[in-house]
N, CA and C atoms as an extended XYZ file, in Angstrom:
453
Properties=species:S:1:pos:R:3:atomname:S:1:resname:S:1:resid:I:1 pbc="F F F"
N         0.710        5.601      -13.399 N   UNK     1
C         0.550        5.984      -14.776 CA  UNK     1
C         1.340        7.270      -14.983 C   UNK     1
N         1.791        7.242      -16.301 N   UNK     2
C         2.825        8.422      -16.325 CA  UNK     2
C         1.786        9.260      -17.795 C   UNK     2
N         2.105       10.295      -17.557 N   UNK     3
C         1.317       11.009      -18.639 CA  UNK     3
C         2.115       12.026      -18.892 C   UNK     3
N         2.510       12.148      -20.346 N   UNK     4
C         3.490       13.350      -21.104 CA  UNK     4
C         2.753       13.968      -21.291 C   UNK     4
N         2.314       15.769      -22.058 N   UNK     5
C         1.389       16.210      -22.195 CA  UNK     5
C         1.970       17.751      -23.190 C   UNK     5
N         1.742       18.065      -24.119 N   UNK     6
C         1.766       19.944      -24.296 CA  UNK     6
C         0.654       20.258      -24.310 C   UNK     6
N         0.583       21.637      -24.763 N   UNK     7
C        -0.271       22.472      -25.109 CA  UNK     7
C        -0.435       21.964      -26.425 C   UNK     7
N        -2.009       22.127      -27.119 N   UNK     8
C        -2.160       21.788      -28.512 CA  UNK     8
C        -1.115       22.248      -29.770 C   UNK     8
N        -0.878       23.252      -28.964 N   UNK     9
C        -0.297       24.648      -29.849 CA  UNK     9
C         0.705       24.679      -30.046 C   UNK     9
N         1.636       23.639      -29.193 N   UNK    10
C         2.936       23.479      -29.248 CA  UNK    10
C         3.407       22.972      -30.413 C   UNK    10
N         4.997       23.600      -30.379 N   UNK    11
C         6.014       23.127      -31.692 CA  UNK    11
C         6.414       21.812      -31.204 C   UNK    11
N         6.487       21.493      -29.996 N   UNK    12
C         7.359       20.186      -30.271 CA  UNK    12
C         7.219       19.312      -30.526 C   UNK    12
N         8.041       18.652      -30.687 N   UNK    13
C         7.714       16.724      -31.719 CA  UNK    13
C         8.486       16.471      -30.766 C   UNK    13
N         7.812       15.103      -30.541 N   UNK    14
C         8.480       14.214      -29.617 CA  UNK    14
C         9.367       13.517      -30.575 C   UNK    14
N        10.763       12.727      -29.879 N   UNK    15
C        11.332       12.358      -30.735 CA  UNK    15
C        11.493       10.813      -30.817 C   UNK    15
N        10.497       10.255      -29.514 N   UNK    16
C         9.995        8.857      -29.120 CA  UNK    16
C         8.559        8.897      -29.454 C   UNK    16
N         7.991        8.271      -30.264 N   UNK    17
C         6.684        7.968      -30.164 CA  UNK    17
C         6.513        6.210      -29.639 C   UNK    17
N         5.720        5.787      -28.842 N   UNK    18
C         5.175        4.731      -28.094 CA  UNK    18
C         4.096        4.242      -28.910 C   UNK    18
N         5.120        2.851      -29.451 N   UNK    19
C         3.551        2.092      -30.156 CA  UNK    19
C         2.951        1.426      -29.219 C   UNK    19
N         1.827        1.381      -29.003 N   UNK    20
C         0.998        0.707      -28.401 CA  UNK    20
C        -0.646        1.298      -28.534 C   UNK    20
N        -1.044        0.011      -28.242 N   UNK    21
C        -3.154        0.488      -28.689 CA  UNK    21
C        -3.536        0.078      -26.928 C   UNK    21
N        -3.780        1.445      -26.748 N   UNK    22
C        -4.384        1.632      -26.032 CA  UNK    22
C        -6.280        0.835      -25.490 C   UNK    22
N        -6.094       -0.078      -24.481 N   UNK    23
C        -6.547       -0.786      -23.780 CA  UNK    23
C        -8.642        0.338      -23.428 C   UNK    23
N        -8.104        1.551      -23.558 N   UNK    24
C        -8.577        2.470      -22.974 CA  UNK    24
C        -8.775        4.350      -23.572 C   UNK    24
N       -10.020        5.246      -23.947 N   UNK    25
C        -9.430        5.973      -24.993 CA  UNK    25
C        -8.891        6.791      -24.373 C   UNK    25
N        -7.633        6.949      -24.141 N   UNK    26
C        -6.647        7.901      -23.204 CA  UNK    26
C        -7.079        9.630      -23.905 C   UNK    26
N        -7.820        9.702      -24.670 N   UNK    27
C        -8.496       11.355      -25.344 CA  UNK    27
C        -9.526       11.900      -24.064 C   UNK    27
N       -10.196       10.502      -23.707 N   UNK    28
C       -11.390       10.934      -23.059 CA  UNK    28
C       -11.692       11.131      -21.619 C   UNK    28
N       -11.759       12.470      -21.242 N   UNK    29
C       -11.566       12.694      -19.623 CA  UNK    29
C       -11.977       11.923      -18.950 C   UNK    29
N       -13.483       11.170      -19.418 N   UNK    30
C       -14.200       10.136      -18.465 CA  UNK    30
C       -13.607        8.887      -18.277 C   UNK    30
N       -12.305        8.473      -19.142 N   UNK    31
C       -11.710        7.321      -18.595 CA  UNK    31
C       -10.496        7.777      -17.548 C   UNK    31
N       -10.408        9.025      -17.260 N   UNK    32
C        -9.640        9.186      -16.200 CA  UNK    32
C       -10.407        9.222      -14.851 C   UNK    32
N       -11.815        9.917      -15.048 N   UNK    33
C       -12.668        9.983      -14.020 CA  UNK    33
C       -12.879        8.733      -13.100 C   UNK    33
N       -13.048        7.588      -14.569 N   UNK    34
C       -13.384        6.072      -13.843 CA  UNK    34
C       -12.399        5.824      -13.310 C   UNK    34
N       -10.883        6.040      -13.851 N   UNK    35
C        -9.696        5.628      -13.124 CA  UNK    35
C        -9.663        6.048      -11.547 C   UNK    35
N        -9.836        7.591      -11.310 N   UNK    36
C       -10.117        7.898      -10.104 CA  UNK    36
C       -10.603        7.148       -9.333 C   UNK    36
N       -12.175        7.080       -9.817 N   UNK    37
C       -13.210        6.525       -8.899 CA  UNK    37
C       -12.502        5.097       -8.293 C   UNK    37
N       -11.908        4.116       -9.263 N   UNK    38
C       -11.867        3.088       -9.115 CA  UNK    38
C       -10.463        2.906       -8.054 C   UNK    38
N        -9.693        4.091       -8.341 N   UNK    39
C        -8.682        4.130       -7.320 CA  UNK    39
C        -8.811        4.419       -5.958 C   UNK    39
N        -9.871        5.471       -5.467 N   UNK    40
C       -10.666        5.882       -4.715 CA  UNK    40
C       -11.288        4.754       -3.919 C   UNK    40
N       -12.089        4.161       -4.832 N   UNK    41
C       -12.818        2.621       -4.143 CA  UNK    41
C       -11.666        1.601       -3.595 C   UNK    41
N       -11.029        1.558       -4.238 N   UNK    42
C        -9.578        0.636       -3.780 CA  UNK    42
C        -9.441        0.946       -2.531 C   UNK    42
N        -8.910        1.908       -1.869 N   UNK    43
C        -8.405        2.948       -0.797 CA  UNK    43
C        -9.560        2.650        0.391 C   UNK    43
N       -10.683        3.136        0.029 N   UNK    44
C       -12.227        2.668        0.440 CA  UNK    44
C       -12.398        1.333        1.327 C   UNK    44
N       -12.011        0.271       -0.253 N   UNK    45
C       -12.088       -1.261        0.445 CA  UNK    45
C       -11.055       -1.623        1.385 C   UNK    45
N        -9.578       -0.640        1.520 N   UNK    46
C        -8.496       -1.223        2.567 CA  UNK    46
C        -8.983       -0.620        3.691 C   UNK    46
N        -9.832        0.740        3.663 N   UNK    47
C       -10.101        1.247        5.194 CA  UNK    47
C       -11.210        0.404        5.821 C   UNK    47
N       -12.259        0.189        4.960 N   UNK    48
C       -12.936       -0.592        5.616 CA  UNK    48
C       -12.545       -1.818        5.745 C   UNK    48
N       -12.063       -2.796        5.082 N   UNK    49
C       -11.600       -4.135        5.944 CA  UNK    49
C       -10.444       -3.437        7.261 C   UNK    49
N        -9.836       -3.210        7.495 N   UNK    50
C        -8.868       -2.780        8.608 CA  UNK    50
C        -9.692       -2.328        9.484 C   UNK    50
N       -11.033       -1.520        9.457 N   UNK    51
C       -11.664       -0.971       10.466 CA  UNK    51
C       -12.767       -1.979       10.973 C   UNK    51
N       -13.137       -2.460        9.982 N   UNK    52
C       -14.020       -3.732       10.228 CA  UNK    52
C       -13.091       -4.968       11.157 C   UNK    52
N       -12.270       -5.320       10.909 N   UNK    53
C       -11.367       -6.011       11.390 CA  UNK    53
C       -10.996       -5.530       12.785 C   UNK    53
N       -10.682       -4.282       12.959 N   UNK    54
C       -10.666       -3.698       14.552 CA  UNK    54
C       -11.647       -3.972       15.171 C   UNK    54
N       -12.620       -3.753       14.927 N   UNK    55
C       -14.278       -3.883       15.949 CA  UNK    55
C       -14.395       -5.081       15.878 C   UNK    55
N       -13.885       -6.500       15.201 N   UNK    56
C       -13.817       -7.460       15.610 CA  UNK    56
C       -12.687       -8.041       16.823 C   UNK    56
N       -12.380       -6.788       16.440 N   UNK    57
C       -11.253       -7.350       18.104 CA  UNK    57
C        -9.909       -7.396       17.742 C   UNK    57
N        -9.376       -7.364       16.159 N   UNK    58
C        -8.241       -8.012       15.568 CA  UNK    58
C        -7.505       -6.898       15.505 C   UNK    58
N        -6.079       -7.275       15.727 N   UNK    59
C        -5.099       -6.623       15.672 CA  UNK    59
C        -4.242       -6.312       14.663 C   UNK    59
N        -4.471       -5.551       13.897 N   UNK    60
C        -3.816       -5.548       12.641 CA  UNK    60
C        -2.322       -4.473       12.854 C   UNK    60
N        -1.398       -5.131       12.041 N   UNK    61
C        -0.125       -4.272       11.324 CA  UNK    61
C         0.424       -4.089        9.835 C   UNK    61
N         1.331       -3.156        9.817 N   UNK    62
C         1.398       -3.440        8.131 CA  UNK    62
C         2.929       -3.789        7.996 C   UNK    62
N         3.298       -4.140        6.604 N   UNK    63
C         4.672       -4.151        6.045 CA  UNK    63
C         4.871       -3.739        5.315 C   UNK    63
N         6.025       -2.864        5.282 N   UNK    64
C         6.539       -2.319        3.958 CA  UNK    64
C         6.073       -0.625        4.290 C   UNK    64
N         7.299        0.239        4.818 N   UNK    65
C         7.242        1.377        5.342 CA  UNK    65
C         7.648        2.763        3.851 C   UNK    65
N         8.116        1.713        3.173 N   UNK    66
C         8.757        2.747        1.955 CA  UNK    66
C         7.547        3.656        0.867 C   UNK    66
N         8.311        4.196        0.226 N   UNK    67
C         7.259        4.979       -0.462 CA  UNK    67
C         5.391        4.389       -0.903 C   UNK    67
N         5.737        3.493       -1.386 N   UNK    68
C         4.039        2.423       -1.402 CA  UNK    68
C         3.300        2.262       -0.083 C   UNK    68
N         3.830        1.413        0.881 N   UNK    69
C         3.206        1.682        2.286 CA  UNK    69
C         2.981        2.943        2.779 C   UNK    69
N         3.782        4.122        3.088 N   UNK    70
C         3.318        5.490        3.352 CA  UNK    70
C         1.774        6.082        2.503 C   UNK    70
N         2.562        6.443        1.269 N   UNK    71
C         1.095        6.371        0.430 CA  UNK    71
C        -0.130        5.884        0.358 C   UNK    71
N        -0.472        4.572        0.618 N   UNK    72
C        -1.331        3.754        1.005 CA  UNK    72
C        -2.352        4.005        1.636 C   UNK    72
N        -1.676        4.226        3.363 N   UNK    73
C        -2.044        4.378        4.199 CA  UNK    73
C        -2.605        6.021        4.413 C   UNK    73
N        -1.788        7.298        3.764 N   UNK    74
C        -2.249        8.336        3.447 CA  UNK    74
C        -3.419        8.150        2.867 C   UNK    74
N        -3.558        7.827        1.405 N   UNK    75
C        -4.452        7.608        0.357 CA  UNK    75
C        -5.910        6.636        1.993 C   UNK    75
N        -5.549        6.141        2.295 N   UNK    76
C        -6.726        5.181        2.498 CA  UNK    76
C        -7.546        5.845        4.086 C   UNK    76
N        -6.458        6.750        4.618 N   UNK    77
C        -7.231        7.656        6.204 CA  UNK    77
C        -6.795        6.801        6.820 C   UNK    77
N        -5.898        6.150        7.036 N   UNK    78
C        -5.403        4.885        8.407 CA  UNK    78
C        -4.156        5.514        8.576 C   UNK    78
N        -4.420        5.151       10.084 N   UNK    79
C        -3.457        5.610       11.058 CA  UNK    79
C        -3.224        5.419       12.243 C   UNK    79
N        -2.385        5.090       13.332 N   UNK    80
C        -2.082        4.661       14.154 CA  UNK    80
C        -3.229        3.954       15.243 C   UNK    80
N        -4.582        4.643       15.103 N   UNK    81
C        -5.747        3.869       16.000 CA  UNK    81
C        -5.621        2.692       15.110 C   UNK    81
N        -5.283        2.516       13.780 N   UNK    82
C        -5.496        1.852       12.658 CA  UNK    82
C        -4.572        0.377       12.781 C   UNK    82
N        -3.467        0.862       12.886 N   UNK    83
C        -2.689       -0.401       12.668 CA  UNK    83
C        -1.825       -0.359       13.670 C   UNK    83
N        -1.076       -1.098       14.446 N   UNK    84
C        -0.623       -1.182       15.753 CA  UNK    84
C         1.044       -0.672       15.611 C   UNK    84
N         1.605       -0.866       14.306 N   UNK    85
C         2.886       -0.853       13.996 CA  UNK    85
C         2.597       -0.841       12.216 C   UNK    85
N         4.132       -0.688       11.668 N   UNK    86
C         4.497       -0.846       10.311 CA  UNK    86
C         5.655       -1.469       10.896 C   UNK    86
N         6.286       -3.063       10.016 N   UNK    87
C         7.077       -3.360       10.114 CA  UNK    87
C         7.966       -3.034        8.826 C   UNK    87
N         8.941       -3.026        8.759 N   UNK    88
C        10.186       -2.682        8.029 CA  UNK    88
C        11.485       -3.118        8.095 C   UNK    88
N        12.635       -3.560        7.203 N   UNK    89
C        13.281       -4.467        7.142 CA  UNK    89
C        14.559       -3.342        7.486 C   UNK    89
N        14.796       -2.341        6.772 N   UNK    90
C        15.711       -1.094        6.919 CA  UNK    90
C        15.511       -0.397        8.517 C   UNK    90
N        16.602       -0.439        8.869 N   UNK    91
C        16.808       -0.363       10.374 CA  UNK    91
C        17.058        1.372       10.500 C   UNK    91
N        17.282        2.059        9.584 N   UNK    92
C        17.343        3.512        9.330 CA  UNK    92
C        15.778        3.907        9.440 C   UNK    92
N        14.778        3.099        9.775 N   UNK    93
C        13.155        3.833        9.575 CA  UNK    93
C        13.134        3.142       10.574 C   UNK    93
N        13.387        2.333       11.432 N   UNK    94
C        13.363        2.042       12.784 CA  UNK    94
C        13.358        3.370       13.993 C   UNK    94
N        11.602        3.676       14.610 N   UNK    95
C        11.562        4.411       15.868 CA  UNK    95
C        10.865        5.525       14.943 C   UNK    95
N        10.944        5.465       13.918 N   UNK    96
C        10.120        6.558       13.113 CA  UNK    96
C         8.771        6.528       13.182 C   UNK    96
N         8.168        7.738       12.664 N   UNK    97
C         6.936        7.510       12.188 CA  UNK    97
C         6.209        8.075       10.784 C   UNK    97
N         5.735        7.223       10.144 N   UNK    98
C         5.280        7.333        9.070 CA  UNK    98
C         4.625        8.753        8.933 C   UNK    98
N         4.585        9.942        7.872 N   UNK    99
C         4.189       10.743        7.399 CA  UNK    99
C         2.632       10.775        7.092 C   UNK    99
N         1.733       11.884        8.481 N   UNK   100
C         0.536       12.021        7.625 CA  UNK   100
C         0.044       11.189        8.671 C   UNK   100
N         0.396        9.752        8.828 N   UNK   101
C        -0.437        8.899        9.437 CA  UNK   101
C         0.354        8.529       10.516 C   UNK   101
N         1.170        8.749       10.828 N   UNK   102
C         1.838        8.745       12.458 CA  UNK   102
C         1.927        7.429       12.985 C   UNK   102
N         2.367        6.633       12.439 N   UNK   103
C         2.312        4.774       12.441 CA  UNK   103
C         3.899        4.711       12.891 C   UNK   103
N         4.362        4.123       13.980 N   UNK   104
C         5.117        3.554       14.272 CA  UNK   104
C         5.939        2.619       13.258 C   UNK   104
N         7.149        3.369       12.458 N   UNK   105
C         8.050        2.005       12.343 CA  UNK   105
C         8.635        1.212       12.826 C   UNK   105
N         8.877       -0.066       12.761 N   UNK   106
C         9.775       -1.321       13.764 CA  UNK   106
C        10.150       -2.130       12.908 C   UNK   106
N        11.390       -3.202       13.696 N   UNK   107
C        11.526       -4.271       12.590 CA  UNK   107
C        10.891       -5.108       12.934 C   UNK   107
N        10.639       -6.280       11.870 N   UNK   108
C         9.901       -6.930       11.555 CA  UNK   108
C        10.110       -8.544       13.110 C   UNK   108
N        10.734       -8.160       13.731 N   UNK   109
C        11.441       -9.141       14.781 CA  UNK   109
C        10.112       -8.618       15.983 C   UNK   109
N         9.417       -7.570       16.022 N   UNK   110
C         8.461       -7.224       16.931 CA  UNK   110
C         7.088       -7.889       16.856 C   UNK   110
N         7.331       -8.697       15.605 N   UNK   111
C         6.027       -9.742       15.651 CA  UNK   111
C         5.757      -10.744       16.831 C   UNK   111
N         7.409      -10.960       16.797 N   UNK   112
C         7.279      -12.280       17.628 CA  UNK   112
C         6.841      -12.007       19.134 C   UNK   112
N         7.651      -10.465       19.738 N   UNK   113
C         7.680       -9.729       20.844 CA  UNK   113
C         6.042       -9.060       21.154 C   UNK   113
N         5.536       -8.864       20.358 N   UNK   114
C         4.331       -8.059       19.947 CA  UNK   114
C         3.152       -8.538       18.816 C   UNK   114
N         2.790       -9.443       19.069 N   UNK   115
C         1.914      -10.301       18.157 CA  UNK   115
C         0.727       -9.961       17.918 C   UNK   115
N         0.825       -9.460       16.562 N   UNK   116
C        -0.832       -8.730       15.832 CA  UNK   116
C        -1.534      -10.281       14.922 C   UNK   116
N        -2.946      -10.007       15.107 N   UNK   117
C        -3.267      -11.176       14.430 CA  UNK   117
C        -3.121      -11.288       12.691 C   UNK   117
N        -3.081       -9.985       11.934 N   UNK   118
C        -2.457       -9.994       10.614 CA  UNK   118
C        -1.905       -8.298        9.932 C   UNK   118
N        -0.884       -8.917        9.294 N   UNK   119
C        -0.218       -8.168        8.783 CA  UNK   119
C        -0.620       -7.746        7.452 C   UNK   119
N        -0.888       -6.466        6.840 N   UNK   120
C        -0.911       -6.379        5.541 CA  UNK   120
C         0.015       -5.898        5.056 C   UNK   120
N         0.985       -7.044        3.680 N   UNK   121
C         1.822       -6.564        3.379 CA  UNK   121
C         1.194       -5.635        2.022 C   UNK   121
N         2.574       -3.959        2.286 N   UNK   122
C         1.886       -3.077        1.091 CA  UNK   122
C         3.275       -3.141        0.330 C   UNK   122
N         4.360       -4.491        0.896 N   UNK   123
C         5.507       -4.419       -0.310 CA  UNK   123
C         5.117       -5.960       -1.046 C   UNK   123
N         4.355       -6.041       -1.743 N   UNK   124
C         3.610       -7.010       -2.172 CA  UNK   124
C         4.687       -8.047       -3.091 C   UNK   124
N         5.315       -7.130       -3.845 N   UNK   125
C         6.035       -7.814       -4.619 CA  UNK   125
C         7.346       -8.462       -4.153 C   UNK   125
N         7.213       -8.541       -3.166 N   UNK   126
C         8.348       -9.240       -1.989 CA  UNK   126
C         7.582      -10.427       -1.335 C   UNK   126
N         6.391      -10.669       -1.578 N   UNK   127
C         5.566      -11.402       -0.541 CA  UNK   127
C         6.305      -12.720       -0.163 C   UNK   127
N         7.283      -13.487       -1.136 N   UNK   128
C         7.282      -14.744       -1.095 CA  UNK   128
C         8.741      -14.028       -0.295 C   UNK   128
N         9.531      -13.645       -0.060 N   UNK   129
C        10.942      -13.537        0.396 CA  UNK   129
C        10.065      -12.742        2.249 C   UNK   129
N         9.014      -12.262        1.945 N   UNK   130
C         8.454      -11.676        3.504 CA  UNK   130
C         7.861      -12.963        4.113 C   UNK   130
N         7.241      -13.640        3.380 N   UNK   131
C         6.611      -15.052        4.203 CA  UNK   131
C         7.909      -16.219        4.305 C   UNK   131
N         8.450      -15.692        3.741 N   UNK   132
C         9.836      -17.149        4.423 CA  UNK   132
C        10.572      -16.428        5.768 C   UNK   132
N        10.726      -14.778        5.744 N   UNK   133
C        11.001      -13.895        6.772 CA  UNK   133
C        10.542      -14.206        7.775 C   UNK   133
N         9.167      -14.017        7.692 N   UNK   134
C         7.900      -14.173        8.743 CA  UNK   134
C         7.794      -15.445        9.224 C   UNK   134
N         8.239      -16.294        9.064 N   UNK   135
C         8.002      -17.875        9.054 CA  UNK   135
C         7.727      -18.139       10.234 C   UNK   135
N         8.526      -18.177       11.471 N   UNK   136
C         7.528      -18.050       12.350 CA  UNK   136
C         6.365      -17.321       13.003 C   UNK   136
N         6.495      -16.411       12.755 N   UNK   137
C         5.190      -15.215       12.979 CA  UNK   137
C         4.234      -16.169       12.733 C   UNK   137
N         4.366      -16.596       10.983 N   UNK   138
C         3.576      -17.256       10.541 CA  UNK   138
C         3.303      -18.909       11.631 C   UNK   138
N         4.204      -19.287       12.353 N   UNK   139
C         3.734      -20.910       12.978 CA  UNK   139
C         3.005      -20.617       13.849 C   UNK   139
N         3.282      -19.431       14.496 N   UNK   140
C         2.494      -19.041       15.742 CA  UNK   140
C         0.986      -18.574       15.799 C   UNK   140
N         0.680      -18.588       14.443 N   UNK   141
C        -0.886      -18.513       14.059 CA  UNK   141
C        -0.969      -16.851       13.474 C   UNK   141
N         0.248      -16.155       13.118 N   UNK   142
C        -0.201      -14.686       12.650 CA  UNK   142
C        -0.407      -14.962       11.027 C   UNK   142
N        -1.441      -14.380       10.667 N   UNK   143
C        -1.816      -14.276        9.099 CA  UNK   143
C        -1.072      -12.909        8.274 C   UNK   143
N        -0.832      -13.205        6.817 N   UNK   144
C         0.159      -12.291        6.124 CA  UNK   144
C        -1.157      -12.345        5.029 C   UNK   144
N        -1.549      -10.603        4.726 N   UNK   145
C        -2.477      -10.520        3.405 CA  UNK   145
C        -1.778       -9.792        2.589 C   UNK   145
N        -1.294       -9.870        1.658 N   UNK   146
C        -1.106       -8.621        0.203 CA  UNK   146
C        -2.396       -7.560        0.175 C   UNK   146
N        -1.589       -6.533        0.169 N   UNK   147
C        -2.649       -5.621       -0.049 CA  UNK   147
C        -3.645       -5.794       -1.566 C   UNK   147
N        -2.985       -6.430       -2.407 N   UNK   148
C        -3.464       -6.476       -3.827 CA  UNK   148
C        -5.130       -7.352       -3.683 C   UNK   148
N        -5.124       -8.264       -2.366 N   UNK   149
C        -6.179       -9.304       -2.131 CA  UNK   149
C        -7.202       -8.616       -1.512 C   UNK   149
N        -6.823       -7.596       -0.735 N   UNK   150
C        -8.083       -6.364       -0.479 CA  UNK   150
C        -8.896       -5.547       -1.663 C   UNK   150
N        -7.963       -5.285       -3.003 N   UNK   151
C        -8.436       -4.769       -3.837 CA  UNK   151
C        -9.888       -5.218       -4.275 C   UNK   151
């Protein structure tokens, strides 16, 4: 969400005004509060399935090392006890490690070498071009979740 903002007091006029009716009363602090909370809980529900998922024994990794995956994983307290790897398609974040959460980047070819039982992808909007990628990962019995399905 992007939010423009002055002081009440200010001279300036914007010289774009944005029609649109608001879904939500963007005046009222408490619909930012809920926004929080609800973003908060999001973050919440990915640590606990991933941690729940460890004490079952399962081996989890993620995809998608770029700005969304980093964040994520910041935002949510996971980190390398957490996920075994981040796979990544850009060979320049290859041997790295993710910011904050100290996660191993690799390419995505270490599935086959290194087989976690599921991957959560956090580049979601790629899912269908990552599961034709993954394709065998996928024959060999590894599962691919969108992070959006944890929400």
């Amino acid at each position: 969400m992007l939010v423009v903002a002055t002081p009440r007091e200010s001279n300036y006029t914007p010289t774009f005004k944005a029609n649109f009716k608001a879904s939500v009363d963007l005046d009222n602090w408490q619909t930012y509060i809920k926004f929080s909370e609800a973003v908060h809980g999001s973050f919440n529900k990915l640590r606990a399935y991933v941690r729940s998922r460890n004490k079952e024994g399962k081996r989890l990794a993620g995809y998608g090392a770029g700005g969304r995956g980093v964040m994520m994983l910041a935002m949510a307290g996971l980190g390398r006890e957490d996920l075994a790897y981040l796979c990544d398609q850009k060979p320049g974040l290859h041997g790295s490690f993710t910011p904050g959460s100290h996660v191993l980047v690799t390419a995505p070819s270490r599935l086959l070498k290194d087989p976690v039982d599921e991957v959560i992808v956090f580049s979601y909007g790629y899912m269908d071009e990552i599961k034709e990628q993954l394709g065998d990962y996928i024959k060999q019995g590894g599962r691919l979740i969108s992070f959006l399905e944890l929400m």
